[in-house]
C-alpha positions in Angstrom: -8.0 -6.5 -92.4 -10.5 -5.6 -89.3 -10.5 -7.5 -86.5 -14.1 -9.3 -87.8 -12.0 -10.7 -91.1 -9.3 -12.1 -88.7 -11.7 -13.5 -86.1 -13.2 -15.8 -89.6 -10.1 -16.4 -90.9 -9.8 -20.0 -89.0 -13.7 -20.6 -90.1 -13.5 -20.6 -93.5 -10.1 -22.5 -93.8 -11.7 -26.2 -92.4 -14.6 -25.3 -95.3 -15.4 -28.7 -97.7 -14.2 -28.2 -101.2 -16.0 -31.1 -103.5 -18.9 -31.4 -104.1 -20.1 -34.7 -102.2 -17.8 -33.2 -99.4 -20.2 -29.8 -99.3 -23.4 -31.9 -99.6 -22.1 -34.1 -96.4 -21.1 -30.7 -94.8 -24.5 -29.6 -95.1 -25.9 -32.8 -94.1 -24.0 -32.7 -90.8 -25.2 -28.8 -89.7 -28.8 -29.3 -90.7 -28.5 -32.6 -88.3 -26.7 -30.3 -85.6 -29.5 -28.0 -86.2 -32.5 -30.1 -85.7 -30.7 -31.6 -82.6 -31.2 -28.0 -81.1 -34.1 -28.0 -82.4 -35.6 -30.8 -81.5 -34.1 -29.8 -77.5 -35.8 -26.5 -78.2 -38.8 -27.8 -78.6 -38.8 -30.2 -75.6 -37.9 -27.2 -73.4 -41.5 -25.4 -75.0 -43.4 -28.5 -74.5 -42.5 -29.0 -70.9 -42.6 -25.6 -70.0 -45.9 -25.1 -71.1 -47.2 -28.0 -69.5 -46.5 -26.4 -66.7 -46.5 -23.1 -67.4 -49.3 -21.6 -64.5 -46.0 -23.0 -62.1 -43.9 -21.2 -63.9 -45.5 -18.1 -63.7 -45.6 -17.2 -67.0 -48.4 -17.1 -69.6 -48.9 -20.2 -72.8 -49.1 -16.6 -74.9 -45.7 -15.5 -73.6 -44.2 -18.8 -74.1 -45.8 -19.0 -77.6 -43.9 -15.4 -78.1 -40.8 -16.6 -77.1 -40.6 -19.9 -78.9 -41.9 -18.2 -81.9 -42.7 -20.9 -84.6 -40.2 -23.7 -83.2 -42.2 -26.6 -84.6 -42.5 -25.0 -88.2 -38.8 -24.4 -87.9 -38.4 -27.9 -87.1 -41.0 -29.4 -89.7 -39.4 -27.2 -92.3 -35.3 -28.1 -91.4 -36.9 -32.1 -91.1 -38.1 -31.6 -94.6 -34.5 -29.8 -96.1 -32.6 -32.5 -94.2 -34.6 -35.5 -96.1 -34.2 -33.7 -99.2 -30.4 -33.3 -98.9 -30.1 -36.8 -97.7 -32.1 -38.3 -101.1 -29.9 -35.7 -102.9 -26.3 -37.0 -101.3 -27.2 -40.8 -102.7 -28.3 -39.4 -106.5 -25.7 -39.2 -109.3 -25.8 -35.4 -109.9 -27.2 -33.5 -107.0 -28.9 -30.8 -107.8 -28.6 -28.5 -104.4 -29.8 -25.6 -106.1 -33.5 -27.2 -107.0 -33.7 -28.2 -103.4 -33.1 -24.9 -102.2 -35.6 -23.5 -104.7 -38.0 -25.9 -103.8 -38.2 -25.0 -99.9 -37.0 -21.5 -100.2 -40.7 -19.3 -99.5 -41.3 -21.7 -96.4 -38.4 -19.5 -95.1 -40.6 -16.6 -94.5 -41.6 -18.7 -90.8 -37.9 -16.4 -89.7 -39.2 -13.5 -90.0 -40.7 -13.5 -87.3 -37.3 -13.0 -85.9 -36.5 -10.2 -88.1 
């Protein structure tokens, strides 16, 4: 092993198993991630509200948080999905993914 398979050794051992456990796993990062998110976007809003103090352009700021509120819309959107998906009988993960998987083209902006 290199040292990048030893350093995600520990990562993948705390991994869910079942099925309801890897819905509620899922669940729980999207929520982590639209907390950032969310942050992220308060941070853009303020800071272009006052961006002529800041020095800096609405354009640059508009470059640097690159699509934040489609991000956010879209992870909103996955997050209700998953959430309708963890209270069903047979959750069918794969459809939601397929469902939402072309609004993921707003990343490549990143690429």
């Amino acid at each position: 092993q290199n040292d990048d398979e030893n350093e995600l050794d520990g990562y993948f051992a705390d991994l869910p198993e079942g099925r309801e456990d890897i819905i509620r796993y899922i669940i729980h990062n999207e929520a982590e991630y639209i907390y950032l998110l969310t942050q992220t976007e308060g941070y853009y809003n303020a800071m272009n509200e006052h961006a002529s103090d800041l020095f800096i352009t609405n354009e640059k700021l508009d470059f640097i948080f690159s699509n934040v509120h489609e991000i956010l819309t879209l992870h909103k959107q996955f997050n209700k999905s998953l959430r309708e998906a963890e209270h069903s009988d047979d959750p069918e993960l794969g459809e939601i993914y397929s469902k939402i998987i072309g609004s993921f083209t707003i990343y490549e902006t990143f690429v």
